[in-house]
N, C-alpha and C positions, 0 to 999 in steps of 0.2 A: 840676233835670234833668228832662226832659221823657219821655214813654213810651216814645217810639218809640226816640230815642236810649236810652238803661236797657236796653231791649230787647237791640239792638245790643251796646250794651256788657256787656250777660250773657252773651251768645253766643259774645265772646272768651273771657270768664273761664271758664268751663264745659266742660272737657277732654272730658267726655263727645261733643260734636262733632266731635271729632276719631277718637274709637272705632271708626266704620266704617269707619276709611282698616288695612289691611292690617298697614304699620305704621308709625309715628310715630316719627319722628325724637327724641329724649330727650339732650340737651347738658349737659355741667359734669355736676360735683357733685350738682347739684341736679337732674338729670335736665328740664330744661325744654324747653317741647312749644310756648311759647306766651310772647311778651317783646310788651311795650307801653309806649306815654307818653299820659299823658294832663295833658292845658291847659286853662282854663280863660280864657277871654279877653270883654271887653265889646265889645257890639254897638252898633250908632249909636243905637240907642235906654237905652244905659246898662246892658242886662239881661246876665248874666252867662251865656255860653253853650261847652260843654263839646266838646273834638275828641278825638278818640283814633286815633291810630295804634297798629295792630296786626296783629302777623305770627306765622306759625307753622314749627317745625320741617320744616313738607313746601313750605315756599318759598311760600303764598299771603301774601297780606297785604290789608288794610282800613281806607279813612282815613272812617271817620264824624264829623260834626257836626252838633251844635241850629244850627237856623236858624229864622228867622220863617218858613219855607213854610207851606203846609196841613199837609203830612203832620211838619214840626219835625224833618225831621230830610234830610240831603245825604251824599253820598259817593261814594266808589268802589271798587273791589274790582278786584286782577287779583294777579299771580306765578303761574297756574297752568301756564303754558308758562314758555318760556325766554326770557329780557329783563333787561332794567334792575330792574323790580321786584321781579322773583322774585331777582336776585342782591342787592340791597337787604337783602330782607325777611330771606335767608338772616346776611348781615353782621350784619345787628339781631341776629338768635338766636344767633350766636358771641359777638357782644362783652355780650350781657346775661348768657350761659353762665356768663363771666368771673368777671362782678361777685359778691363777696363781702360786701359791707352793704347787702342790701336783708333785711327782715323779717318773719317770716312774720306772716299778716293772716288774721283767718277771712275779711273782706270789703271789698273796696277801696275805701279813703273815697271818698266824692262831693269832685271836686277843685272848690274855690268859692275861694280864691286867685290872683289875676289875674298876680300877681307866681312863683308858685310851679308848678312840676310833678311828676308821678306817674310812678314809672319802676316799671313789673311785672313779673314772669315768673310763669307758670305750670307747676306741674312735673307729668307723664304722671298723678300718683295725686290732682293737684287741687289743692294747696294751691299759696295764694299769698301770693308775695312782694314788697315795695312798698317807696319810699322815698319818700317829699313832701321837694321841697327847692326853695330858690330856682333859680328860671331863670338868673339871671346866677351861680351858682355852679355849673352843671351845664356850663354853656356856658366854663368854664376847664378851657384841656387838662389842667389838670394836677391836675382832678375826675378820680378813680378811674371814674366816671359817666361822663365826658364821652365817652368812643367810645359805650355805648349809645345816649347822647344823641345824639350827630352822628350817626348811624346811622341813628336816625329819622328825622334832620330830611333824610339822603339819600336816605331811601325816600318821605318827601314831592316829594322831586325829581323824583324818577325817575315818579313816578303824573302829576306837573304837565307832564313831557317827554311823555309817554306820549299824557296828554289833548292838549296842543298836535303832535304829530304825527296822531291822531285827525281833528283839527279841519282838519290842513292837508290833510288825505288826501280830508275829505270838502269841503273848498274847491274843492278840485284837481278833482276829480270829477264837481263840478255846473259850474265854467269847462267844463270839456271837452266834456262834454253841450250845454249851450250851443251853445259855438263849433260844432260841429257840427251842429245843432240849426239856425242861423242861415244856411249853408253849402248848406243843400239847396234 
């Protein structure tokens, strides 16, 4: 797991960031402020490189990953308005509320199983809660997991819609300038 990502990924774990917001959303039982997945998957070059999706009780959410860049590490970040992500990010923090067998961890293993994932929440006083299990058993409905699970993989959706509207917005924008451009 590289710096910059670790980095990234304390900054989820770490309730303390959260502190300055007024106040914090606090879900289930377990009062959770902060619900995550984390994968680990091989790159073209064979090296095992780590993503993490993660969202918070106040609707933001965060898709980081190691990559070969300079700086090792990619992502994005949005839910602070109103959208697809922020309604997402909030879905993830109710269905991971739910869940009743994850365990508490003082610190989230580094996930190095290419086959397996890491399902977390974080509760308002800090401690967290984890579960490593195979991918193809999270991903059956009828895993107690699997709405946390599909939750995530809709919030990855929703940031991938997000970007490609983005993209078509700034397409759309630089045609126009053009065409007008060419016109005079």
């Amino acid at each position: 797991m590289n710096k910059a990502y670790k980095s990234m990924r304390d900054f989820w774990l770490d309730v303390k960031n959260l502190r300055h917001k007024n106040e914090v959303p606090a879900l289930g039982e377990r009062k959770i402020c902060i619900a995550g997945v984390e994968i680990a998957a091989r790159d073209a070059q064979d090296q095992v490189k780590n993503l993490m999706i993660a969202a918070s009780s106040l609707g933001n959410a965060s898709v980081y990953f190691e990559n070969n860049s300079a700086s090792g590490l990619g992502g994005f970040t949005g839910g602070a308005a109103q959208g697809p992500v922020r309604e997402k990010a909030l879905s993830l923090l109710q269905a991971a509320a739910a869940v009743k067998h994850l365990q508490p961890v003082s610190v989230l293993p580094e996930q190095q199983n290419t086959d397996q994932v890491t399902l977390f929440v974080v509760s308002v006083d800090g401690q967290i809660y984890a579960r490593e299990m195979k991918e193809t058993d999270v991903r059956n409905p009828e895993n107690e997991l699997y709405p946390f699970f599909a939750y995530s993989q809709q919030l990855l959706g929703a940031f991938r819609s997000e970007q490609e509207q983005s993209f078509k917005s700034a397409s759309s924008s630089e045609g126009n300038g053009s065409t007008a451009d060419s016109e005079k």
